[in-house]
C-alpha positions in Angstrom: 0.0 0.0 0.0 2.7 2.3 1.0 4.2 2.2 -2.7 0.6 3.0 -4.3 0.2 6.2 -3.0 3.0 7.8 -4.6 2.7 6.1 -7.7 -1.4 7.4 -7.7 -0.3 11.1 -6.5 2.5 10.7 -9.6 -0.3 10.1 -12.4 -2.5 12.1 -10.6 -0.3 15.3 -11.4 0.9 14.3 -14.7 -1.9 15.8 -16.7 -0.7 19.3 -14.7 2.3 19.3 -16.5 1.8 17.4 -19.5 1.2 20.9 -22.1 3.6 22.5 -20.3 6.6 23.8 -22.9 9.6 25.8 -22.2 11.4 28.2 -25.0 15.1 29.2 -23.6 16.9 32.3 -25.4 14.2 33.1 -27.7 13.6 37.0 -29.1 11.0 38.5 -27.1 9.3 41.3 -29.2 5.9 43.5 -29.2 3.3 42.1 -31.7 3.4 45.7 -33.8 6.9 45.1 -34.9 7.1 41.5 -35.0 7.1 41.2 -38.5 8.9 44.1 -39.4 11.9 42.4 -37.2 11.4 39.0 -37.9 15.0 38.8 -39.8 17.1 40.1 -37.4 14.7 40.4 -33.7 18.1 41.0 -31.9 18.2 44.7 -33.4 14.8 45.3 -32.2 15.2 47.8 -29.0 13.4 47.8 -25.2 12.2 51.2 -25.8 10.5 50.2 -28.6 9.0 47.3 -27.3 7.8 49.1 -24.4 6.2 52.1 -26.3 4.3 49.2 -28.6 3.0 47.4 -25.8 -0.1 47.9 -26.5 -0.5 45.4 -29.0 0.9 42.8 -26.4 3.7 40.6 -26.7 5.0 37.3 -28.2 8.4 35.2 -29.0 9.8 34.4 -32.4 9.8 30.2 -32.2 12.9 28.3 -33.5 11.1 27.8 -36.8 10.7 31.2 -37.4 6.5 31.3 -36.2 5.8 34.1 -34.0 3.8 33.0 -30.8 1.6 36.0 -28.8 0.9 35.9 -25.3 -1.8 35.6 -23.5 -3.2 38.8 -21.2 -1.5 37.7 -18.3 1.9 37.0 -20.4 1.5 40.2 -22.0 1.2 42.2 -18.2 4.1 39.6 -17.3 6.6 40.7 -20.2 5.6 44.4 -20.1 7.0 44.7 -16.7 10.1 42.6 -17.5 11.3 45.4 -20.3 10.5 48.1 -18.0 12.9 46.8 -14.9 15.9 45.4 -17.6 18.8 47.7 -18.3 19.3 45.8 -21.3 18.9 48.1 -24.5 18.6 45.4 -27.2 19.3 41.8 -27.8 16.0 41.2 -25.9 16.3 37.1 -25.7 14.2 35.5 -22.8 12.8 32.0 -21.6 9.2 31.2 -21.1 7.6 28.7 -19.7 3.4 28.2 -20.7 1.3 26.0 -22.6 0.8 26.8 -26.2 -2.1 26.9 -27.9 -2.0 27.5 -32.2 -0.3 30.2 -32.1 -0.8 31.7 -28.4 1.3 30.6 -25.1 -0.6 31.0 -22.3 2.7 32.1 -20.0 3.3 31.0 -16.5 6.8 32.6 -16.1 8.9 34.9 -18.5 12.5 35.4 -17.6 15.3 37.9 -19.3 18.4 35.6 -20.2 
């Protein structure tokens, strides 16, 4: 018996973590410019990011796809860019669950 319970508490949190992704080092960029920096998103700036916030946030994926954020990301990243020194070269890693082409984002983190 003493074995079960940990196996049963085990598969009973797997389904918690099982849509779970995490993207290291990625380019984290505002919405507005995403297309307009899609070739080269470590030239795009903080102060810009900041000042297009409005239209929320998102990463470029390894395949090139650009990925929004969901509300709570978008409050998540926002304040991120506003406490970084960092001018440019805006890479971060998020962890959230993706769905199509918007992460619903549990943490965001400045590398």
């Amino acid at each position: 018996m003493k074995k079960f319970v940990p196996v049963l508490l085990l598969l009973l949190a797997a389904p918690a973590f099982a849509g779970e992704e995490t993207w290291k080092a990625v380019p984290l960029i505002d919405t507005m410019c995403s297309a307009k920096v899609k070739d080269a998103p470590d030239s795009h700036t903080t102060s810009c990011a900041i000042a297009c916030a409005r239209g929320g946030f998102g990463i470029v994926a390894s395949d090139g796809t650009y990925l929004k954020f969901d509300e709570a990301g978008n409050k998540k990243a926002l304040a991120i860019l506003k406490s970084t020194k960092k001018t440019d070269h805006i890479r971060a890693t998020i962890i959230g669950e993706r769905e199509g082409d918007i992460i619903k984002v549990k943490s965001v983190s400045l590398d």
